[in-house]
Residue, then its C-alpha position, 0 to 999 in steps of 0.5 A: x834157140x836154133x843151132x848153127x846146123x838148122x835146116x831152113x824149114x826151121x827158119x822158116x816156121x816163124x814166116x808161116x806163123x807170121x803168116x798163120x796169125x795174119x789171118x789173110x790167106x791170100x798172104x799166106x799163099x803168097x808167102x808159102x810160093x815165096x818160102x818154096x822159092x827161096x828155100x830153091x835158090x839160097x845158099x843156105x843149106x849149102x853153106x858151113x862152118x863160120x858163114x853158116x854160123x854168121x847167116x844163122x846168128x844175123x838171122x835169129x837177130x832179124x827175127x827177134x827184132x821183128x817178134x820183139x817189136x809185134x809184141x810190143x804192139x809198134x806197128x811202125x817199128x814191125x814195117x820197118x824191121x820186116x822190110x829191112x828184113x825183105x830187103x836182105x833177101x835178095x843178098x840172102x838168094x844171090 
């Protein structure tokens, strides 16, 4: 449900959630220093119009997919979408 104009910070509720339900507080420090530097390099907040629009919908895509399949309790399919998802960060920082 978040709008093309979104801030990153409301991306990134569902990572601290993810992280929140995990229970494992070394991953939870790990994921707020990784929050806190992308949230500095990207382009996001940065960018407009289409490219914005087409970041946002890619991204809620991801998301849906990673929730989608932990609901679903398919802990193969959850690895496999989240390092997918990891593994566009880089594009994402660049």
């Amino acid at each position: 449900a978040l709008p093309p104009d979104a801030a990153s910070t409301e991306f990134q509720k569902l990572h601290r959630l993810l992280g929140e339900l995990s229970g494992d507080e070394p991953l939870q420090l790990l994921l707020r220093i990784a929050l806190q530097l992308t949230d500095e390099r990207s382009v996001f907040d940065r960018s407009r119009g289409a490219d914005r629009r087409e970041i946002v919908e890619r991204v809620k895509r991801l998301h849906a997919g990673i929730v989608a399949a932990i609901i679903d309790r398919d802990e193969a399919l959850s690895v496999r979408r989240m390092r997918r998802y990891l593994g566009g960060l880089r594009e994402w920082l660049e």
